[in-house]
C-alpha positions as a Markdown table, in Angstrom:
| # | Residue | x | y | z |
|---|---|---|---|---|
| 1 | Unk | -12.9 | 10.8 | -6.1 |
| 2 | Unk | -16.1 | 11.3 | -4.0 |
| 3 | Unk | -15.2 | 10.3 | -0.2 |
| 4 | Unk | -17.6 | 8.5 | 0.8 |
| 5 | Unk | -17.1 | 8.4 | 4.8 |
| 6 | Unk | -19.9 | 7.0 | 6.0 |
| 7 | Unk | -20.1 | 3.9 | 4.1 |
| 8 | Unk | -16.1 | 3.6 | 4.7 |
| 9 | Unk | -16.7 | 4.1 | 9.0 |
| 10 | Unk | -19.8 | 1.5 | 8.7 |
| 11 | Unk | -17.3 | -0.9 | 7.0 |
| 12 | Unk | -14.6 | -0.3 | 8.7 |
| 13 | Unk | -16.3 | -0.9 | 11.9 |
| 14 | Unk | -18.2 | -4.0 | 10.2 |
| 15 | Unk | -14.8 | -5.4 | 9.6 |
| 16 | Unk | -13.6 | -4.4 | 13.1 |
| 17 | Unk | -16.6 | -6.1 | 15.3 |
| 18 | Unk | -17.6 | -8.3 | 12.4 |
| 19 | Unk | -14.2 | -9.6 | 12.4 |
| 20 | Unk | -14.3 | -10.2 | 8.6 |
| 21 | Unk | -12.1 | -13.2 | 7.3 |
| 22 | Unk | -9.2 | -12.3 | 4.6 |
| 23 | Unk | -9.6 | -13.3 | 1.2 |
| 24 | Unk | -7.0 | -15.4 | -0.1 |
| 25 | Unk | -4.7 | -13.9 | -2.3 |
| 26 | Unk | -4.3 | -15.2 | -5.4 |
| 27 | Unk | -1.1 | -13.6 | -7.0 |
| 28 | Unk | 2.5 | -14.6 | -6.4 |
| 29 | Unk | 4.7 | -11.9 | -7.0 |
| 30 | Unk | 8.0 | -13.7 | -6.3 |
| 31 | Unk | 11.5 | -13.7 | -3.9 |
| 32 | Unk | 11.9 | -10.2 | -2.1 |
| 33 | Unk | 15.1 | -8.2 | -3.1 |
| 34 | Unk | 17.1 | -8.5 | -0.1 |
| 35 | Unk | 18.6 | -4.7 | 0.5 |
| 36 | Unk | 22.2 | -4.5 | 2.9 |
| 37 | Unk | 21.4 | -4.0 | 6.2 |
| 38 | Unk | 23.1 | -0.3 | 6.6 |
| 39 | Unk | 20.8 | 0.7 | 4.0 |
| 40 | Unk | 17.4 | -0.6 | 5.9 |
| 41 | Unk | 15.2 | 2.3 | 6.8 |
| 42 | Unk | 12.0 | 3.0 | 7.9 |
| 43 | Unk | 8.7 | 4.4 | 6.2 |
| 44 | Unk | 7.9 | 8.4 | 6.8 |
| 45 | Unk | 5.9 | 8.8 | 9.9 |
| 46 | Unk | 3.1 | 10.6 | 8.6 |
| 47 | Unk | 1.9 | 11.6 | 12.2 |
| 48 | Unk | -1.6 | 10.2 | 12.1 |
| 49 | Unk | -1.4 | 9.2 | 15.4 |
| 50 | Unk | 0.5 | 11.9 | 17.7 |
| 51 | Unk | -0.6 | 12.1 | 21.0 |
| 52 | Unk | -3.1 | 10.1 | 22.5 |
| 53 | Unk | -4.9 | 7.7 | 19.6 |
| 54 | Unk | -7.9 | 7.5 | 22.4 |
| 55 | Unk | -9.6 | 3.8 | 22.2 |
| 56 | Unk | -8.0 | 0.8 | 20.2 |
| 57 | Unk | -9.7 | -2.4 | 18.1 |
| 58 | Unk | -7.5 | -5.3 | 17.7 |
| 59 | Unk | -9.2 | -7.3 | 15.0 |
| 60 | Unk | -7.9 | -10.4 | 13.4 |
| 61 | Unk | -8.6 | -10.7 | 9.5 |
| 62 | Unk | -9.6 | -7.1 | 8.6 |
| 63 | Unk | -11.1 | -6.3 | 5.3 |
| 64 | Unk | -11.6 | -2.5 | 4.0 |
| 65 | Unk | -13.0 | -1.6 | 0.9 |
| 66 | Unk | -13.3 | 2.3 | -0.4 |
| 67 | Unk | -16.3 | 2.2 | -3.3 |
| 68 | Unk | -17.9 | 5.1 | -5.4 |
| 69 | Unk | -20.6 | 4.3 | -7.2 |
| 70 | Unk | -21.1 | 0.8 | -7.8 |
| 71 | Unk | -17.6 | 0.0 | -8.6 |
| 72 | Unk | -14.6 | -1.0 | -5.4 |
| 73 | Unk | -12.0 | 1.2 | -5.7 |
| 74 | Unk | -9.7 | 0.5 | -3.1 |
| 75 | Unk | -9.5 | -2.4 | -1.4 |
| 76 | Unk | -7.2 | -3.8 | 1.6 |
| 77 | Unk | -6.9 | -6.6 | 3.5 |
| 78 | Unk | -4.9 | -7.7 | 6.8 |
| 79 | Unk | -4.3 | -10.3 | 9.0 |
| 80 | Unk | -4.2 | -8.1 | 12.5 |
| 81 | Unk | -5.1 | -4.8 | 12.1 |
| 82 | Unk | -5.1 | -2.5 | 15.0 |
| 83 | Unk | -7.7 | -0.1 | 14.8 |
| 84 | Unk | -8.2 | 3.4 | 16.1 |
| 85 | Unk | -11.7 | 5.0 | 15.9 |
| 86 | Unk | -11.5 | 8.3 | 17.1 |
| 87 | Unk | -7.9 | 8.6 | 14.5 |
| 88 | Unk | -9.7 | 6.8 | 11.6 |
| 89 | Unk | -6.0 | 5.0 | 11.2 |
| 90 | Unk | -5.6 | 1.5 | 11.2 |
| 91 | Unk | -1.7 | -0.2 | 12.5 |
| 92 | Unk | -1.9 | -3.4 | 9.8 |
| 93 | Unk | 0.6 | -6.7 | 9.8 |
| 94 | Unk | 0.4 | -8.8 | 6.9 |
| 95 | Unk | -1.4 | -6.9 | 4.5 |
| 96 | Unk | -2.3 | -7.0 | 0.7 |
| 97 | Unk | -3.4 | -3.4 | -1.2 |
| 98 | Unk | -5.3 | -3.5 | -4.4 |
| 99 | Unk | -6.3 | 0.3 | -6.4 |
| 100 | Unk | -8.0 | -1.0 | -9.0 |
| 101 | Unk | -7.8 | 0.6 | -12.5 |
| 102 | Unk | -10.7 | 2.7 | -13.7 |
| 103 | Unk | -11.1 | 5.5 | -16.3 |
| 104 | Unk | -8.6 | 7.3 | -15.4 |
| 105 | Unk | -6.0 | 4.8 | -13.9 |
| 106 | Unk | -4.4 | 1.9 | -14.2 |
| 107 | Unk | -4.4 | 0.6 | -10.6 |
| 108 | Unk | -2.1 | -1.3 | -8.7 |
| 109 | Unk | -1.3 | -3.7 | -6.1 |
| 110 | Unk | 1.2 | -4.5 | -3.7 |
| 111 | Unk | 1.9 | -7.0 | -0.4 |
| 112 | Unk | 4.0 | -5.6 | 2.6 |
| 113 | Unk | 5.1 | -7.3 | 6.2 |
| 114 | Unk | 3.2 | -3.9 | 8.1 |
| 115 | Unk | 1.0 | -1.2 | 7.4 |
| 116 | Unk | -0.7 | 2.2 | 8.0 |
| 117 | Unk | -4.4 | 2.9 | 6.5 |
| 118 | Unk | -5.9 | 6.6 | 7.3 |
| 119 | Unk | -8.9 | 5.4 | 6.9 |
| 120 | Unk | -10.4 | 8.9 | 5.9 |
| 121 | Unk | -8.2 | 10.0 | 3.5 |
| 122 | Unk | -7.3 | 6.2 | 1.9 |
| 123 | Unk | -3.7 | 7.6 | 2.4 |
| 124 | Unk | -1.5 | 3.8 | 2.9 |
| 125 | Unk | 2.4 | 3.5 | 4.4 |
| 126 | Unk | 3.8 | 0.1 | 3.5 |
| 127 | Unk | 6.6 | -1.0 | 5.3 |
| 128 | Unk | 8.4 | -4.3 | 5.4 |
| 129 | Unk | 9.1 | -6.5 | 2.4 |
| 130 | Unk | 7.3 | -5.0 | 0.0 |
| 131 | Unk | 6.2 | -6.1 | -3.2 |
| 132 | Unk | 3.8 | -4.6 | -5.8 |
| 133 | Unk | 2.8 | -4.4 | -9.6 |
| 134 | Unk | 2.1 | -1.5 | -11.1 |
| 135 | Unk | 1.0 | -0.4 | -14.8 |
| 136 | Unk | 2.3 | -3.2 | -17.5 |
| 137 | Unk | 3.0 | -5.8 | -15.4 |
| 138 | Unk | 6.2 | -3.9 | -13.9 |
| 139 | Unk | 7.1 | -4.9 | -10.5 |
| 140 | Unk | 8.3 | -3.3 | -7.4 |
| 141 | Unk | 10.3 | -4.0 | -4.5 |
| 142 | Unk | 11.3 | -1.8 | -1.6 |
| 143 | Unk | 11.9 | -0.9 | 2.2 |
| 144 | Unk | 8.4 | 1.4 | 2.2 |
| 145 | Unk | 6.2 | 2.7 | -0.1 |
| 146 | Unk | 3.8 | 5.3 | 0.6 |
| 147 | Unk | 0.3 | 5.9 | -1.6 |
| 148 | Unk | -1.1 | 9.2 | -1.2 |
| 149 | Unk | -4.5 | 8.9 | -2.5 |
| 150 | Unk | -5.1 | 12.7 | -3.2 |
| 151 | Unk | -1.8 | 13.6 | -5.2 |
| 152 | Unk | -2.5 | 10.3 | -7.0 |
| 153 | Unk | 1.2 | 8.6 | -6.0 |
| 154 | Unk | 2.9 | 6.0 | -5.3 |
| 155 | Unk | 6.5 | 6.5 | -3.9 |
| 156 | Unk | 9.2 | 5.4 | -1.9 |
| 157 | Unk | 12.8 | 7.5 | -1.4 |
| 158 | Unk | 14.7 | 4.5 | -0.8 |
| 159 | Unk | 16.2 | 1.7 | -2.9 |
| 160 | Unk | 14.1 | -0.2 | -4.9 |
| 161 | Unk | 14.2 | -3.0 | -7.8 |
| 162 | Unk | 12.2 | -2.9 | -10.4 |
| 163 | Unk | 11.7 | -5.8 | -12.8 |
| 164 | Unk | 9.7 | -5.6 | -16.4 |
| 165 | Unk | 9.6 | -7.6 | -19.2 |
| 166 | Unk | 13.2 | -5.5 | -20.2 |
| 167 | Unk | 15.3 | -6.6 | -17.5 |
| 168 | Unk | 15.9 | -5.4 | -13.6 |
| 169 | Unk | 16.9 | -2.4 | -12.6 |
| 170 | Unk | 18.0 | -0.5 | -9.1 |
| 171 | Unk | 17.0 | 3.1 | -8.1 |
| 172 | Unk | 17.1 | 5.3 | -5.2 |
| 173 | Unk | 13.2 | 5.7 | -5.2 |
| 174 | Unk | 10.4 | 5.9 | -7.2 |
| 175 | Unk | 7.2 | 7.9 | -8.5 |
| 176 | Unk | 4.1 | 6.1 | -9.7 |
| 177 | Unk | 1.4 | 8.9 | -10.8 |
| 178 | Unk | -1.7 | 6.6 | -10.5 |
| 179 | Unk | -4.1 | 8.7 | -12.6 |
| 180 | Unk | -1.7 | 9.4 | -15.1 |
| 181 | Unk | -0.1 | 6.2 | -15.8 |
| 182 | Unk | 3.6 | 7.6 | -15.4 |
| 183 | Unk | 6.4 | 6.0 | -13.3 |
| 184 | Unk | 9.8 | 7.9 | -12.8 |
| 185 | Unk | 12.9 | 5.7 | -11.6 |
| 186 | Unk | 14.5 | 7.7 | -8.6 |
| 187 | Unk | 18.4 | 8.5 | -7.9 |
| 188 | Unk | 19.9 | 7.2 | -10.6 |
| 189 | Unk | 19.1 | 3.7 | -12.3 |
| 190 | Unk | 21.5 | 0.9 | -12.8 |
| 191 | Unk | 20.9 | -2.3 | -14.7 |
| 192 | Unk | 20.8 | -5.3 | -12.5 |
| 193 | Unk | 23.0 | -8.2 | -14.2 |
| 194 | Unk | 21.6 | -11.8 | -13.3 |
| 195 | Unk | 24.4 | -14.3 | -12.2 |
C-alpha cells in the first residue's frame, strides 16, 4: 500500500480543526457477548505514546480516511478523539473502523467502546465491546482487537465469539489475514449451544 502521509496529516488535521461531523452508521451488528469479569483484559500497549506525547487536540466527531489512488481504503470514525500531532496517534471513544475490500482483500469492519489510531502507520487497537464482520459475513466479538496494517492482520489473544451462518463458536483468540482472506480460530474452539 502506498502511504500516502501527507494527504493523511492534511486530513487528519482537517478533521481535528475542521471538527468533521460522524457519519451515521448504518449496520447493526447485534448484542455484545458478555465475557466473566476475571477473564476481562486489556488491549497490548503498543507504546505509541511513551514519554511525553508533546501537544494534544480534543476534537469532537473525528473522521479519518486513508486513500490510494482514487479509491478509500481505510476509513475511521469517532465521537471524541484525542489527538496528538507530534505522535501521529489518535486516543478514540466511540469509534467505527471500516477496511474496505479491494483486489487483494476482502475488508472488514468493526465498532469498539475505545480506540488507538497511529495515524502513520494505519496501525488500530480496539478496546471495549467490540464487535466486527469480517470475510463472509462472519462476526466477531472480543475484549480487544488489534489491526496491524503492514502484516495485513487482525487479531486478538483473548476470548472471542464468533458467529457464521454455521452456528457460534468460542476461542481463545483469533487471526484474520486481511490480504489473504484466511481466519484461524485461536486456543482451542468450542461450539456455543443456544438455550
Amino acid at each position: 500500500m502506498t502511504t500516502m502521509s501527507g494527504m493523511i496529516n492534511l486530513r487528519a488535521t482537517l478533521c481535528a480543526v475542521g471538527f468533521l461531523g460522524v457519519i451515521g452508521v448504518g449496520v447493526v451488528l447485534g448484542a455484545v457477548f458478555v465475557f466473566p469479569a476475571e477473564v476481562q483484559a486489556e488491549a497490548p500497549d503498543l507504546g505509541w505514546l511513551q514519554g511525553d506525547p508533546g501537544q494534544v487536540l480534543d476534537v469532537r466527531g473525528m473522521t479519518f480516511v486513508a486513500s490510494e489512488a482514487s479509491s478509500n481504503e481505510f476509513i475511521l470514525r469517532a465521537d471524541i478523539a484525542h489527538f496528538y500531532p507530534d505522535r501521529q496517534v489518535a486516543d478514540l471513544e466511540i469509534v467505527h473502523v471500516e477496511v474496505a475490500p479491494g483486489s487483494d482483500r476482502v475488508g472488514f469492519e468493526m465498532r469498539c467502546d475505545v480506540g488507538q489510531l497511529n495515524l502513520s502507520t494505519q496501525d488500530f487497537v480496539a478496546e471495549g465491546n467490540v464487535v466486527g464482520t469480517i470475510e463472509g459475513g462472519r462476526r466477531f466479538e472480543a475484549l480487544w482487537v488489534v489491526y496491524d496494517e503492514a502484516k495485513g492482520v487482525l487479531y486478538t489473544d483473548e476470548p472471542v465469539l464468533i458467529v457464521d451462518q454455521d452456528g457460534r463458536y468460542r476461542g481463545g483468540g483469533f487471526r484474520y489475514f486481511v490480504n489473504e482472506q484466511r481466519f484461524r480460530l485461536e486456543g482451542g474452539a468450542s461450539v456455543v449451544q443456544d438455550p
